[in-house]
VEXDREN-795608 format. One line per field, with one value per residue (C-alpha): x, y, z; residue number from 0. Coordinates in steps of 0.25 Angstrom, whole numbers, plus 5000, padded with zeros to 4 digits. Last residue first. Example, Ala and Ser with C-alpha at 12.3 -4.5 7.8 and 13.67 -1.06 7.14 Angstrom:
# VEXDREN-795608
x <- (5055, 5049)
y <- (4996, 4982)
z <- (5029, 5031)
pos <- (1, 0)
//
This chain:
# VEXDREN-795608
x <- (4817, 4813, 4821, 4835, 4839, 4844, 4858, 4864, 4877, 4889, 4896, 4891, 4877, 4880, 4886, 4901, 4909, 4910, 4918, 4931, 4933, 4944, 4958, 4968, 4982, 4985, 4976, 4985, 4998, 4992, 4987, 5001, 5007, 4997, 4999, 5015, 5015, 5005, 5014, 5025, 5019, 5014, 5029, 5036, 5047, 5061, 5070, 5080, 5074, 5059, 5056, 5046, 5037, 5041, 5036, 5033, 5020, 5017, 5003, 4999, 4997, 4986, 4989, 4978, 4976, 4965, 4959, 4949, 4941, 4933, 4925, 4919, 4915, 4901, 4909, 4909, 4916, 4928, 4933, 4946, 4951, 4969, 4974, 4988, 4991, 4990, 4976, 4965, 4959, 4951, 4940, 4933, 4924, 4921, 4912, 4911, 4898, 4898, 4895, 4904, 4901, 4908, 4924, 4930, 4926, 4937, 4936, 4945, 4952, 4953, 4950, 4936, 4928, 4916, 4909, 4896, 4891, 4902, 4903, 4912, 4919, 4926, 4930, 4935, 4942, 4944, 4954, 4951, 4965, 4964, 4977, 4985, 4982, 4987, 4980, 4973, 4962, 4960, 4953, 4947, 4943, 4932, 4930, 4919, 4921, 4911, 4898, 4897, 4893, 4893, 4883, 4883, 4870, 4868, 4863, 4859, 4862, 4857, 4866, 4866, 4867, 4877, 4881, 4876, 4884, 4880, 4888, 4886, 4899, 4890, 4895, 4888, 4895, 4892, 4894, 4894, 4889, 4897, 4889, 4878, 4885, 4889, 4902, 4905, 4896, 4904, 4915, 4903, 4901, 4887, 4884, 4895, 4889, 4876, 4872, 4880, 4889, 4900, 4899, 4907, 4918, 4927, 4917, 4919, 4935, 4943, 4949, 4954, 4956, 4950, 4943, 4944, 4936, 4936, 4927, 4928, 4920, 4927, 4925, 4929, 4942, 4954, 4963, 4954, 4943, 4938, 4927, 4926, 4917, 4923, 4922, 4928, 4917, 4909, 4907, 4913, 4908, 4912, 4927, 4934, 4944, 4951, 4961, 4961, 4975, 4968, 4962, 4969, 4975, 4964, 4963, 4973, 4970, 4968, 4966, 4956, 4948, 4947, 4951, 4950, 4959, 4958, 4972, 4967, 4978, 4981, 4992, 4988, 4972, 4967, 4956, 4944, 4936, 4931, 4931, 4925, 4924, 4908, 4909, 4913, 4908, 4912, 4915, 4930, 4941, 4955, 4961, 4974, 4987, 5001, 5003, 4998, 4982, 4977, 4964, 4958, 4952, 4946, 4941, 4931, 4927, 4911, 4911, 4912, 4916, 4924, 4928, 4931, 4936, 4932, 4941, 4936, 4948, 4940, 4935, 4923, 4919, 4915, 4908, 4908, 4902, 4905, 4892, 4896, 4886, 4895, 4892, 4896, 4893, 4895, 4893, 4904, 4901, 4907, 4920, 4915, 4908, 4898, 4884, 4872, 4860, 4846, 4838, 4840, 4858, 4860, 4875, 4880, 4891, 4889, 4883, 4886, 4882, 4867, 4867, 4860, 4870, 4866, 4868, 4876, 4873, 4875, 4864, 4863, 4853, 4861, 4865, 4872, 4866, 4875, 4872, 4860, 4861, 4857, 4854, 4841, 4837, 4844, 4833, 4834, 4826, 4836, 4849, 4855, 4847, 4836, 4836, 4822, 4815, 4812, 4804, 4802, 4809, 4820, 4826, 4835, 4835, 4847, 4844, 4849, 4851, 4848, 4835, 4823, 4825, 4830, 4840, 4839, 4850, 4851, 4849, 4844, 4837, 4839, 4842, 4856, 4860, 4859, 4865, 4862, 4847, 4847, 4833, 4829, 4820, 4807, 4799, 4807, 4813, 4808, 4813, 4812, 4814, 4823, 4821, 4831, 4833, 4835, 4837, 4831, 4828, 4831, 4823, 4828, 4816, 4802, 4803, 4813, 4827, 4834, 4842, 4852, 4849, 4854, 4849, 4857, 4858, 4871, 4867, 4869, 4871, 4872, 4863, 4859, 4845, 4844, 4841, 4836, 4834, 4848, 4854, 4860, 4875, 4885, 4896, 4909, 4915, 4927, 4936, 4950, 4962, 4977, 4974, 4971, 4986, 4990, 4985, 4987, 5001, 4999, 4991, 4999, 5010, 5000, 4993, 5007, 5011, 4997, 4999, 5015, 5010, 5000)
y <- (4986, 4979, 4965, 4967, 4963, 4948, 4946, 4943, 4947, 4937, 4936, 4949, 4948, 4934, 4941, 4938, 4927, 4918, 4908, 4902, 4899, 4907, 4902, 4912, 4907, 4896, 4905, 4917, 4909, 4902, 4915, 4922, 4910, 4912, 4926, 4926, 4914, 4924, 4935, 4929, 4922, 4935, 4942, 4931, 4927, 4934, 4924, 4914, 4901, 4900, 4902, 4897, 4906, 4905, 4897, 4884, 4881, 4892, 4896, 4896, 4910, 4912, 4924, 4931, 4933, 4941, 4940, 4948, 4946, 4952, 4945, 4951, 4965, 4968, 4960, 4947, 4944, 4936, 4936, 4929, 4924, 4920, 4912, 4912, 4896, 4893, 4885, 4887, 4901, 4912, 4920, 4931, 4937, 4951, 4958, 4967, 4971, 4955, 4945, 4933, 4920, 4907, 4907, 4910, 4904, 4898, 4884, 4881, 4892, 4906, 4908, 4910, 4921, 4924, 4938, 4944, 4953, 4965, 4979, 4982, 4973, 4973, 4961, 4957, 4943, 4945, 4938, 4929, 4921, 4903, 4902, 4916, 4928, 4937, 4946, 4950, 4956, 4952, 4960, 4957, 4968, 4964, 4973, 4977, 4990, 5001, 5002, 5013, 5027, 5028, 5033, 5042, 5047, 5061, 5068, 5083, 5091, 5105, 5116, 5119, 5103, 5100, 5085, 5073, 5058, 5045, 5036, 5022, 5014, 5000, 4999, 5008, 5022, 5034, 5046, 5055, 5069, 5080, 5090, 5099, 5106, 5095, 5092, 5076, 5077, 5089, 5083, 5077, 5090, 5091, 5098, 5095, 5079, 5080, 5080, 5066, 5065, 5071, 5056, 5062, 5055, 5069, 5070, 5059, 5062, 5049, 5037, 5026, 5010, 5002, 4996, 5003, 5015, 5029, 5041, 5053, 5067, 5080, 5089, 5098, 5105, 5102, 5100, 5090, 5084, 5070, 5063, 5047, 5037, 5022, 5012, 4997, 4990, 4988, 5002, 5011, 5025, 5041, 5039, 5051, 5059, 5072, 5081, 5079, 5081, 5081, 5066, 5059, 5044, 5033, 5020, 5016, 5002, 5001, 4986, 4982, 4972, 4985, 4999, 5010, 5022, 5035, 5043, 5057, 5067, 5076, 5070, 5055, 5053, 5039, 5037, 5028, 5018, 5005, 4993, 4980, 4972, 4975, 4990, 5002, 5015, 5022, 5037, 5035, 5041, 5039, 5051, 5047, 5039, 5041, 5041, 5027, 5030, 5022, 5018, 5017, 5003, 5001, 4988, 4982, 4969, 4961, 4956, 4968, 4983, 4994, 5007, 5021, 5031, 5046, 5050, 5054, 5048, 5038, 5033, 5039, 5026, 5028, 5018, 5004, 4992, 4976, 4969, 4963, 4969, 4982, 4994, 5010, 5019, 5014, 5024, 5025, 5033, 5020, 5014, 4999, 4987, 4991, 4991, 4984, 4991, 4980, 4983, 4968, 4974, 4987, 4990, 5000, 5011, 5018, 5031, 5032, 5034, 5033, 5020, 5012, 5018, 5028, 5022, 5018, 5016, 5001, 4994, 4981, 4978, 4967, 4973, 4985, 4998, 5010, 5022, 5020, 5029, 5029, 5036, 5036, 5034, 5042, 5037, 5023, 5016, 5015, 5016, 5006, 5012, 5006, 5009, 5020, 5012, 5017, 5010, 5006, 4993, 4998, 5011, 5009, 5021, 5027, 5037, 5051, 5061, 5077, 5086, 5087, 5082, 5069, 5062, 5049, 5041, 5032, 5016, 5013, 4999, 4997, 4983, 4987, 4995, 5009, 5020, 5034, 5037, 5050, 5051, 5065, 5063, 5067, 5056, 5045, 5047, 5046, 5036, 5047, 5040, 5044, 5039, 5037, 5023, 5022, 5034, 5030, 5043, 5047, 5061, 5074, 5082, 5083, 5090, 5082, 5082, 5068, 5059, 5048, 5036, 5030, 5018, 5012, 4997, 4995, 5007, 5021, 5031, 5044, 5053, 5067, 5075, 5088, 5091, 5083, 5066, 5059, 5066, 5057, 5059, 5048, 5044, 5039, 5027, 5019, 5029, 5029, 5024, 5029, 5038, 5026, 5022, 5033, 5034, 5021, 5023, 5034, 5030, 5016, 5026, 5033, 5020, 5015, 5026, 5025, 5011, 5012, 5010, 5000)
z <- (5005, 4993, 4991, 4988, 4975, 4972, 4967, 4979, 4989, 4991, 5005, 5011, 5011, 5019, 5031, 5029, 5040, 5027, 5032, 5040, 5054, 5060, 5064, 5070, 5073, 5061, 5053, 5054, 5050, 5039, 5032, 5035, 5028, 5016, 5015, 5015, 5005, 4996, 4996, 4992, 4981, 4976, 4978, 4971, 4976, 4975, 4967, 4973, 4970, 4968, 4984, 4992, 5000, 5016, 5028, 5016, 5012, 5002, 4999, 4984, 4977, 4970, 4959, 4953, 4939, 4931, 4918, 4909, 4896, 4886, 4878, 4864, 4858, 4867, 4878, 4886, 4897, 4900, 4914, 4918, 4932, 4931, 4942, 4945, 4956, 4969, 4972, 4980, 4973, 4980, 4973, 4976, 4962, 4957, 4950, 4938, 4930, 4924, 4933, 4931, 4924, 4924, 4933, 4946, 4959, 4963, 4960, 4949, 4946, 4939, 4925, 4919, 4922, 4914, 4909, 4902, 4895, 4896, 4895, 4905, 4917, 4929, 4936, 4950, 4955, 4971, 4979, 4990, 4999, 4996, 4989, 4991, 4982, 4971, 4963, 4974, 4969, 4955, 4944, 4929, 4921, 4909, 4897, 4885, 4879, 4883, 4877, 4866, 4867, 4883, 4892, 4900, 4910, 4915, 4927, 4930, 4943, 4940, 4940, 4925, 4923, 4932, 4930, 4936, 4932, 4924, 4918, 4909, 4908, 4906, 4919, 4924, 4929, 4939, 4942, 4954, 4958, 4964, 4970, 4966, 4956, 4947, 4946, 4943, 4931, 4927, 4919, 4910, 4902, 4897, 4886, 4875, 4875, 4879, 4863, 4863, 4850, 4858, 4866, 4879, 4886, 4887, 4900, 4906, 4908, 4903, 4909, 4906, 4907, 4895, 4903, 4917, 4912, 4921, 4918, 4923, 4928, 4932, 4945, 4949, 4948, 4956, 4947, 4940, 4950, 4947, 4946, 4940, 4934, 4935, 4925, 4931, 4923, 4936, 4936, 4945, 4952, 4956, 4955, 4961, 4956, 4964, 4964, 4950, 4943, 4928, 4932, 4942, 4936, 4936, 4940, 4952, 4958, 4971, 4977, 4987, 4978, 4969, 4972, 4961, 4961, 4956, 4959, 4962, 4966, 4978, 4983, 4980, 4982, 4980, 4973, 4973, 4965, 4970, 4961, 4968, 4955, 4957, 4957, 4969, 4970, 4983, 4978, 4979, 4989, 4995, 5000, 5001, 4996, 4998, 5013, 5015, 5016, 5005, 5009, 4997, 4997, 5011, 5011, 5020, 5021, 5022, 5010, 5002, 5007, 4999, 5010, 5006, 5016, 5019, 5032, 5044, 5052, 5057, 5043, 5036, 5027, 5012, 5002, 4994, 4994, 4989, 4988, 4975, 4967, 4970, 4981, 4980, 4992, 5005, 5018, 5028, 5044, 5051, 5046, 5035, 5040, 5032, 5038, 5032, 5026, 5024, 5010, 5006, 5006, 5011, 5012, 5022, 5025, 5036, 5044, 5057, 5073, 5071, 5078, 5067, 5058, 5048, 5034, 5021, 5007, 4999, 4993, 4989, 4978, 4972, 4960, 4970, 4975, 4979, 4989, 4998, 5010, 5026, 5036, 5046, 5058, 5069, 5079, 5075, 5067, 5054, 5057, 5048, 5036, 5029, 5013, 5009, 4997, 4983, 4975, 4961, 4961, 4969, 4974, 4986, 4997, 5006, 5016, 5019, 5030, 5031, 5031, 5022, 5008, 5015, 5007, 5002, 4996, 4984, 4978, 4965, 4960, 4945, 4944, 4940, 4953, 4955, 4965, 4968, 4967, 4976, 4982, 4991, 5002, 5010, 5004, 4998, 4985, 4968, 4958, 4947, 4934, 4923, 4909, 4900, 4900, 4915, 4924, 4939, 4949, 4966, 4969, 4974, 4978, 4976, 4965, 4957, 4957, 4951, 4959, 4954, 4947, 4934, 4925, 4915, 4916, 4923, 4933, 4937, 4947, 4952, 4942, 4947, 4941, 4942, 4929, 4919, 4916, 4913, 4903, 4895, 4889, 4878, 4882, 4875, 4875, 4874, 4880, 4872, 4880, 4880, 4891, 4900, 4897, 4900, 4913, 4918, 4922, 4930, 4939, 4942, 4948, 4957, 4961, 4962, 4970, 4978, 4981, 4988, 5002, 5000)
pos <- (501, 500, 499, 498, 497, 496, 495, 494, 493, 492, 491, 490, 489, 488, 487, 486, 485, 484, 483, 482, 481, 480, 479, 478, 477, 476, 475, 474, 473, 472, 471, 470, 469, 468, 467, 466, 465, 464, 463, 462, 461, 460, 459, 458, 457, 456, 455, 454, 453, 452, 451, 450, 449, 448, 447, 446, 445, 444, 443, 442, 441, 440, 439, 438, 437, 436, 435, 434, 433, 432, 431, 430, 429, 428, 427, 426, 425, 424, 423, 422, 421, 420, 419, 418, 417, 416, 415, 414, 413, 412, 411, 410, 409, 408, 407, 406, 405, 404, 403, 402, 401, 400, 399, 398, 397, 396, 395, 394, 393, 392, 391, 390, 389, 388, 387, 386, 385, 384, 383, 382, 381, 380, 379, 378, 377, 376, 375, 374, 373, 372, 371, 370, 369, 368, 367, 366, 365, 364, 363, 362, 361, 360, 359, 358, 357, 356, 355, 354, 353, 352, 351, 350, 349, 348, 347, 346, 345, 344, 343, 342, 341, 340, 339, 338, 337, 336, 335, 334, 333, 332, 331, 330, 329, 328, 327, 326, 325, 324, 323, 322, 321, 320, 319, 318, 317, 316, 315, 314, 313, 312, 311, 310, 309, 308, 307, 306, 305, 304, 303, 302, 301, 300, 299, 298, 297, 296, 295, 294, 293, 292, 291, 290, 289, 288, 287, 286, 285, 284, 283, 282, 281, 280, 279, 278, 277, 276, 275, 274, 273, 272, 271, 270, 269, 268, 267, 266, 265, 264, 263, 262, 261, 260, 259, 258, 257, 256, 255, 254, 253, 252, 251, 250, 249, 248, 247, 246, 245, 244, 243, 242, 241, 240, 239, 238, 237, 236, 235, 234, 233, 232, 231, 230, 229, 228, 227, 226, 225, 224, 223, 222, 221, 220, 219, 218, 217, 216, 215, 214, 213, 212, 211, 210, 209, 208, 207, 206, 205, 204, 203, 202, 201, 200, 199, 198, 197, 196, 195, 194, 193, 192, 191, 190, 189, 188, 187, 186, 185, 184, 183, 182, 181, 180, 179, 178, 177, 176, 175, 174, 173, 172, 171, 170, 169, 168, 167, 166, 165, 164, 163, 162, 161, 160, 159, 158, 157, 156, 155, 154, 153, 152, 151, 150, 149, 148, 147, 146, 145, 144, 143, 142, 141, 140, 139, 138, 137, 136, 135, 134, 133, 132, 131, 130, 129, 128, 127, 126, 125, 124, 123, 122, 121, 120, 119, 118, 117, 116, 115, 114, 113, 112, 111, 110, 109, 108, 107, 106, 105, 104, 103, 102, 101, 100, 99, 98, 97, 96, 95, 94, 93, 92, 91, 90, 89, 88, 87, 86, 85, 84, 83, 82, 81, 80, 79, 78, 77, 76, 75, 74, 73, 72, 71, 70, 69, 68, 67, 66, 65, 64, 63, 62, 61, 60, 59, 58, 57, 56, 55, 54, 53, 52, 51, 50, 49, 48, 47, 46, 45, 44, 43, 42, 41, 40, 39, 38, 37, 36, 35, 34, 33, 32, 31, 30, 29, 28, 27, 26, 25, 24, 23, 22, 21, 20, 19, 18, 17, 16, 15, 14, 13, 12, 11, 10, 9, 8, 7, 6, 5, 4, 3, 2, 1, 0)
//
């Protein structure tokens, strides 16, 4: 850890030319989605946007599908944000009272909008909570007053019932994957904002970089199904985005123009990110991020100059209107919607590109290297595929037949010593595309110490792994617990089914 932001800095650099060097593969066509006053903040696979929309009894929560926009209404006495969407159409967002301070979370389904339980509901303080992100399963993850009014923290509502993070008090989550895997912000003792990634009951912390080199950790809590979290790290003053996946950084982007500050706003499960930043100090400017080909290029000089819209709206400014900054977000299908200031007035738009993007797979392993028996995690990202197989691997692990398609991830361990390569070949508009990874299982060694080929230096891998295994011997021969799943069962592997009605 102590040299990362140097070869965060150094690998920077390196990609920068060679993102230059690609052509985007498409432009973008404008929609205006209904008129003034309206602001869009998410969006799903299928097309459809929510937001919040200005009517004249208030700020109401709407559906954009097909070109028509729908006003889904709010609870009496509030104000409705939609601000998440999951491919069945059901929307999650906040309510905010029109009269006085506070906010609760409510879940739109089937036509009707429904109030979310909080953690301290019925008691004197009663009530807090939010509703942030919505997964295929119809999990929800927000936060909430606790039931001794002392914080607000981060939870997941799973059949309509929240559930505390084991994450630092006062936290909220903000992003959420079909894996269960969620996202968010915890205010730690020294009063410092930190981002936190739970799934199966752990938490990780994945920018906390503090060595001396590396600071000011910071995303806007999205996170999609291969675990990909983005972040930056701020190194004397400058923005190195960063995305963390399986617990490793990996730099992506290099600052744009000197920004003070880049922030990615969301992730698809393509590994497309929507991105702000802040040139010398100026705000605000509005970027888009492509992991296949891998570039970047300002949203704005995406343009179809065919489109009418195109020379009246700049897109620089959908991360500046004057009510606050509003995010944007992308589908997998590379489809964005954003708020820009329309003489004053909030107004949303929806992009959509000219042609379809260029079919790809991304295949990840993390560790790369493992002894006999220890987890790692298979992950894949993929765009503008039908469907996908993974072949390779061994025997008995796991790996192998049909995968989901919209990323995901697999844990696998492997019994016997030996490189094993997993594969995933999908199928594209232009033909298969195809992605491999290896991983290295490393056999334990019998001896005290690694054995030696002669007089060479071993190898650092196998080093490593005889280190693991006799440290793994020498802490079971002391402490011995019985072994199994200790997880609550929502924990181990989340349904399909949708929650029933709340």
């Amino acid at each position: 850890m102590r040299h990362c932001c140097k070869r965060l800095v150094i690998l920077t650099l390196l990609i920068t030319a060679a993102e230059a060097a690609h052509a985007w593969p498409t432009l973008y066509r404008i929609t205006q989605i209904g008129g003034p006053g309206v602001t869009a903040y998410a969006i799903n696979n299928v097309g459809q946007v929510t937001g919040s929309m200005a009517t004249a009894n208030g700020t109401h929560a709407f559906l954009y599908q097909a070109g028509k926009l729908t006003d889904i209404g709010s609870v009496a006495g509030y104000d409705a944000t939609g601000l998440a969407i999951n491919d069945a159409g059901q929307i999650v967002g906040d309510l905010t009272p029109q009269q006085g301070q506070g906010s609760l979370g409510f879940l739109y389904s089937n036509g009707m909008m429904t109030v979310l339980p909080t953690l301290d509901a019925g008691t004197a303080h009663c009530c807090y909570g939010t509703a942030r992100a919505i997964n295929s399963s119809g999990q929800v993850a927000g936060s909430s007053r606790t039931a001794d009014g002392s914080s607000v923290v981060a939870v997941i509502y799973t059949n309509g019932s929240p559930r505390e993070l084991a994450v630092a008090p006062s936290s909220y989550a903000s992003g959420l994957n079909d894996y269960g895997q969620a996202t968010g912000s915890e205010q730690t003792q020294a009063q410092i904002p930190t981002q936190f990634v739970y799934g199966d009951g752990k938490v990780t912390r994945p920018f906390m970089l503090n060595n001396g080199e590396c600071s000011g950790q910071w995303g806007d809590g999205a996170i999609n199904n291969a675990g990909q979290v983005p972040g930056y790290c701020l190194l004397s003053g400058t923005s190195i985005v960063v995305i963390s996946a399986q617990g490793a950084l990996q730099p992506l982007l290099p600052d744009y123009a000197h920004s003070d500050s880049t922030t990615a706003t969301s992730i698809n499960n393509a590994g497309q990110m929507t991105l702000y930043a802040n040139p010398a100090g100026v705000c605000c400017a509005a970027w888009l991020y492509s992991a296949s080909p891998v570039q970047w290029a300002a949203l704005d000089s995406l343009k179809d100059p065919a489109d009418p819209l195109s020379s009246a709206v700049n897109l620089s400014e959908l991360t500046n209107p004057p009510f606050g900054r509003a995010p944007m977000a992308i589908n997998d299908e590379g489809w964005i919607v954003g708020t820009f200031n329309n003489a004053g007035t909030p107004s949303a738009l929806l992009l959509t590109p000219v042609t379809p993007y260029p079919s790809a797979v991304d295949v990840t392993a993390s560790p790369s290297a493992v002894a006999i028996g220890a987890p790692f995690t298979v992950a894949w990202t993929d765009q503008s595929v039908s469907a996908c197989t993974a072949s390779g691997g061994n025997s008995g692990d796991g790996w192998g037949g049909s995968v989901p398609t919209h990323g995901g991830q697999q844990q696998l361990t492997e019994e016997t010593a030996g490189v094993r390569t997993f594969t995933l070949t999908c199928a594209g508009a232009a033909g298969a595309v195809k992605s491999s990874v290896s991983v290295n299982v490393l056999a334990p060694v019998d001896a005290g110490i690694p054995a030696s080929s002669g007089g060479g230096s071993e190898d650092p891998w196998s080093l490593l792994g005889a280190i693991s295994v006799l440290l793994s011997r020498h802490l079971r021969s002391r402490w011995r617990r019985p072994r199994g799943n200790s997880l609550p069962p929502d924990e181990q592997r989340f349904g399909s089914a949708l929650p029933p009605a709340l």
